[in-house]
C-alpha positions in Angstrom: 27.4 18.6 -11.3 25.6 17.7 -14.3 21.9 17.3 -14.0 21.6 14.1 -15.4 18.6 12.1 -14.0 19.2 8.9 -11.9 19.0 5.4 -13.2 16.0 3.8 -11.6 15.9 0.1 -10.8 12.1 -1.2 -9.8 11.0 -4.2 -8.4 7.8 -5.3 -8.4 5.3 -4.3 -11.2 2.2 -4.7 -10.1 -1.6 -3.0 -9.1 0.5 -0.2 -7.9 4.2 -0.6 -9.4 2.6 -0.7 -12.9 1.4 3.1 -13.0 4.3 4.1 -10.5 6.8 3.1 -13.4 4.6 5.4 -15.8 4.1 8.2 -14.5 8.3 7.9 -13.6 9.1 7.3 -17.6 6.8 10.1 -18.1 9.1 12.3 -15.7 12.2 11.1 -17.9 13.9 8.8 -15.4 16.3 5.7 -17.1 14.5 2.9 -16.2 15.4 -1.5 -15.3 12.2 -3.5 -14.1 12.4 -6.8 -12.3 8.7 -8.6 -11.8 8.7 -11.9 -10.2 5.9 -12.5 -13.3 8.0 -11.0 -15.7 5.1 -10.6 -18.4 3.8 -7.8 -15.9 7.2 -6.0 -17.5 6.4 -6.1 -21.1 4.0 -3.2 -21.7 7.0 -1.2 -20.8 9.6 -3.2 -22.7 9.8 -0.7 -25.3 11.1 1.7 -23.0 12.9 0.6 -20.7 15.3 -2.3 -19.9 13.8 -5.7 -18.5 16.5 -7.7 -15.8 15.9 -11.6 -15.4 17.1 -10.9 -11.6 17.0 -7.8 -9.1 20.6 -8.6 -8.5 20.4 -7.8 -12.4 18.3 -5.0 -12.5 20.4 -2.9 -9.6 23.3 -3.7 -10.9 23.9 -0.3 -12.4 21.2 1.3 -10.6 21.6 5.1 -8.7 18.3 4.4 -6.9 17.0 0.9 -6.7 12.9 1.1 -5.2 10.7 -1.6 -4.3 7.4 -2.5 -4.4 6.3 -5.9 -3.3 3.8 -7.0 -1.3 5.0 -8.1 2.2 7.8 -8.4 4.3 8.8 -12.0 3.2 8.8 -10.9 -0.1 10.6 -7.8 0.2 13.2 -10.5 2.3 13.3 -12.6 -0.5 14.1 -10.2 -3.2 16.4 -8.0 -1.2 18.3 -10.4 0.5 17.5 -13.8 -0.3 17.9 -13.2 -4.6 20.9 -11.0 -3.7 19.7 -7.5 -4.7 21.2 -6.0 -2.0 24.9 -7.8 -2.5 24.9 -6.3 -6.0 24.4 -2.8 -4.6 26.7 -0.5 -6.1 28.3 1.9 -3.8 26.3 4.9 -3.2 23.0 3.7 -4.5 20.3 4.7 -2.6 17.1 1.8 -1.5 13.6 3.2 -1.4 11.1 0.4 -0.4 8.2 1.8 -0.8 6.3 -1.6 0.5 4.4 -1.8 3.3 6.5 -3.9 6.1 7.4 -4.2 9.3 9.8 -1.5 11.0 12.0 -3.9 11.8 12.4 -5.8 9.1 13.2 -1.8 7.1 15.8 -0.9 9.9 17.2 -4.5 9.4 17.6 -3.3 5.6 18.8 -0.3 6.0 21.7 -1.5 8.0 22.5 -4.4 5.6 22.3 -1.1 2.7 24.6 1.0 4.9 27.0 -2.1 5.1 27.1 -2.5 1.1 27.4 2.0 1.0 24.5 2.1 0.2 21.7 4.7 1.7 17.8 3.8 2.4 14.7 5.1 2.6 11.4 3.5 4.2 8.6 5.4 2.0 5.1 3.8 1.9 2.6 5.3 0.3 -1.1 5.8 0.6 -3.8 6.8 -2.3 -4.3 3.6 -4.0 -4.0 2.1 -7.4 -5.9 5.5 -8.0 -3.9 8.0 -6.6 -0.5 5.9 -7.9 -2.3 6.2 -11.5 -3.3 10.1 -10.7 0.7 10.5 -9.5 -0.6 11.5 -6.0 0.2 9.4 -3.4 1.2 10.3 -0.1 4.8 8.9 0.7 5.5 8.6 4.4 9.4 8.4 4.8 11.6 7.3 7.1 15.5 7.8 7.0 18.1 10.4 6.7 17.2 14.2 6.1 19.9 13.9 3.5 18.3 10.1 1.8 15.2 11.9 1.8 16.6 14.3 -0.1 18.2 12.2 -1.9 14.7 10.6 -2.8 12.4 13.4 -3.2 13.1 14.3 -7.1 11.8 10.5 -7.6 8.6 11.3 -4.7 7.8 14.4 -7.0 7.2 12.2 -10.3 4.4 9.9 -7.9 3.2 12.1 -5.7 4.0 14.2 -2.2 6.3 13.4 0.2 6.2 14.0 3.9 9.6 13.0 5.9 8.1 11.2 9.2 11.7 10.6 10.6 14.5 8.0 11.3 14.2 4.5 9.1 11.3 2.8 10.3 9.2 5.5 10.8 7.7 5.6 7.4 6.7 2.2 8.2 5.3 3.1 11.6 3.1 5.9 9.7 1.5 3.4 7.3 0.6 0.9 10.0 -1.0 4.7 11.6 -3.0 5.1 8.1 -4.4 1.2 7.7 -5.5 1.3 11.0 -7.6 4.0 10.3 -8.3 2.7 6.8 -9.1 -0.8 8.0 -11.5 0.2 11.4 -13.6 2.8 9.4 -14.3 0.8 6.5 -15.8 -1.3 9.2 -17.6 1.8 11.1 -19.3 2.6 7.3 -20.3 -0.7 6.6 -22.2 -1.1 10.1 -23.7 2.4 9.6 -25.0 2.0 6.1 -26.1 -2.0 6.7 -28.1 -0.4 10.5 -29.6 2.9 8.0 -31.1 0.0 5.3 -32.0 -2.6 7.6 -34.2 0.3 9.6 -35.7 1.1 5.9 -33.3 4.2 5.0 -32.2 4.3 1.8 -28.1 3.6 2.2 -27.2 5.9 -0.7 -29.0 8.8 1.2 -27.8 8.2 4.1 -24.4 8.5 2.3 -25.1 11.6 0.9 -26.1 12.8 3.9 -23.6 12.3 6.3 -20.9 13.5 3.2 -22.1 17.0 4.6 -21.6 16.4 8.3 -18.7 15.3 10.9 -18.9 11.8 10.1 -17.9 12.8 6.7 -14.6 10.9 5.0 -12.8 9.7 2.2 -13.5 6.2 3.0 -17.4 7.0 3.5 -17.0 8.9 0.0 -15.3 6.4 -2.0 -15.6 3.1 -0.4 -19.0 3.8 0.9 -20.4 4.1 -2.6 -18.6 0.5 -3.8 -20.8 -0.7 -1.0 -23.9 0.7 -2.5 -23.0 0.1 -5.6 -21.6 -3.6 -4.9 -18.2 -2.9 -6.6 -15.6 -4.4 -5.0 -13.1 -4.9 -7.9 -10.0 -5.1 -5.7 -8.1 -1.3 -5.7 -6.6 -2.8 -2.6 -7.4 -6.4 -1.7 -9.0 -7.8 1.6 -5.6 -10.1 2.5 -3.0 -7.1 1.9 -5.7 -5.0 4.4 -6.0 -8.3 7.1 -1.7 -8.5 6.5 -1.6 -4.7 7.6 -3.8 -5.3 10.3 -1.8 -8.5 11.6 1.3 -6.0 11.1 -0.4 -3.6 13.6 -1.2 -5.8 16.3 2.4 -7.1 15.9 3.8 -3.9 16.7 1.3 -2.7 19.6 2.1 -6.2 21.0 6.1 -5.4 20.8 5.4 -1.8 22.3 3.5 -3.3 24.7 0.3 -1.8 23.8 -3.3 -3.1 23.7 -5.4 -1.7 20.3 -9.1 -3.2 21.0 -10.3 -1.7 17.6 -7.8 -2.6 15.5 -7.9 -6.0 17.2 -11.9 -7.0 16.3 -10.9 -5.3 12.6 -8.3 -8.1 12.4 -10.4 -10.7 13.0 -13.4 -9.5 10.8 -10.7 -9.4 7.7 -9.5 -12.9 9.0 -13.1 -14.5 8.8 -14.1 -12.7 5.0 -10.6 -14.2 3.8 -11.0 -17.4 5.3 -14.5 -17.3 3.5 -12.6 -17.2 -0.2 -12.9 -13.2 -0.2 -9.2 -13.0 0.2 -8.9 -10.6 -3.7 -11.8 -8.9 -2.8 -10.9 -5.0 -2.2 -11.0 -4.3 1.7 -14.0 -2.4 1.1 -15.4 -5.7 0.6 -15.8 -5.8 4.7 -19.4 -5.7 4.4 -19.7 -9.0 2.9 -18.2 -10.4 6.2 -21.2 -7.8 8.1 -24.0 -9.5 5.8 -22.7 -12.7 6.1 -23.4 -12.4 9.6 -26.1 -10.9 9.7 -27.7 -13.3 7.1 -28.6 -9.7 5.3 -27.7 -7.5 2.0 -27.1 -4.1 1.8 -29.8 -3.0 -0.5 -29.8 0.4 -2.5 -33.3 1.0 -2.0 -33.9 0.6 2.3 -34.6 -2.8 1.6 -31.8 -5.4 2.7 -32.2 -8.7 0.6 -32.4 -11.7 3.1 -29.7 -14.2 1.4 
């Protein structure tokens, strides 16, 4: 056995596939990239090698990981542009997209057909905790893929095995529905506190300390306050997890109120031309209905 690290094939260099590929040249690891917009690639050209194709870039490739942004995407590089044809045997798939189950099971078999293993590994933490090299990777597939995987998990972050393919997936679609309905529980909280004359930031501050307390309060409640909503993750890749929820609750035959009236807020701020807005951004849907603005002082703006 020699200890000779794998050669990495990524696809998709983007908010979060950009400091992914970094932080795994900064671990060592032999690196292709394929980016639809291929001048996304070329801070890394000196380092790496640049395919004009995935069926290119995992052509030689021990582990081949994507990161795109939906399921038709992930189709249409995996599939569609051949990437998975041009498999060699023994290469090992980590999407680490956020898609349907299906649609990952669907892969893996169409990986297992080409001997090839896969592994369903979302992630959560942001552009920030992708940058910071600690995201939390849900991952679904084999004990032994996951194994497989995990030197490439430690170079981006930790790793928790969830189960079969699939069930990464159904472990994201678990997080954004949290994400999504409490980004909409702060921004009613904070625009109620300032539209009664509390100042929002305070009110912030103090909840931080009590049982309401959260990351998304924390981090997302002070963009609110501080009107920064530079997208870390945008509105219409929140409002496409949310549609992927309801999807799945509606083939498990399962009725999710909450996540249900989340979906449609997300649908009205996109279809109001907030769609790159980061899903923090919620509360320009609430104050658009409300005909009021979130004020740092106790003193909502009328618009």
């Amino acid at each position: 056995m020699t200890n000779k690290l794998p050669h990495i094939a990524f696809l998709g260099i983007g908010l979060m596939g950009a400091p992914m590929t970094r932080n795994l040249l900064n671990a060592g690891f032999p690196m292709t990239l394929w980016n639809r917009t291929a001048s996304k690639c070329e801070p890394f050209a000196s380092e790496t090698t640049i395919a004009e194709s995935p069926a290119e870039a995992v052509a030689n490739a021990d582990v081949v990981i994507t990161m795109l942004e939906n399921s038709d995407v992930v189709e249409q590089v995996l599939v569609k542009q051949g990437a998975l044809e041009a498999l060699k045997p023994g290469a090992l798939v980590i999407d680490m997209s956020s898609i349907q189950p299906t649609v990952a099971r669907r892969h893996a078999e169409l990986a297992a057909e080409r001997g090839a293993g896969y592994v369903d590994a979302p992630v959560s933490g942001g552009t920030v905790g992708a940058a910071e090299a600690r995201l939390s990777i849900m991952a679904g597939g084999s004990e032994a893929d996951v194994d497989r995987a995990r030197p490439v998990f430690e170079a981006l972050g930790k790793c928790t095995r969830i189960g079969p393919v699939g069930s990464g997936q159904l472990a994201k679609l678990a997080n954004q529905a949290i994400v999504g309905i409490t980004i909409g529980a702060v921004s009613e909280a904070l625009l109620l506190a300032a539209k009664g004359g509390a100042d929002p930031a305070a009110v912030r501050e103090a909840l931080l300390g009590g049982f309401a307390g959260s990351r998304i309060l924390e981090l997302h409640g002070q963009r609110m306050i501080d009107r920064d909503f530079a997208p870390g993750a945008p509105a219409r890749i929140q409002l496409k997890d949310m549609r992927m929820i309801l999807d799945e609750a509606r083939a498990e035959g399962l009725t999710l109120p909450l996540a249900q009236q989340t979906h449609n807020e997300y649908l009205s701020l996109v279809a109001n031309g907030h769609s790159d807005v980061d899903h923090s951004g919620l509360l320009l849907e609430l104050e658009h209905l409300n005909g009021a603005l979130l004020g740092s002082l106790g003193r909502p703006r009328k618009e």
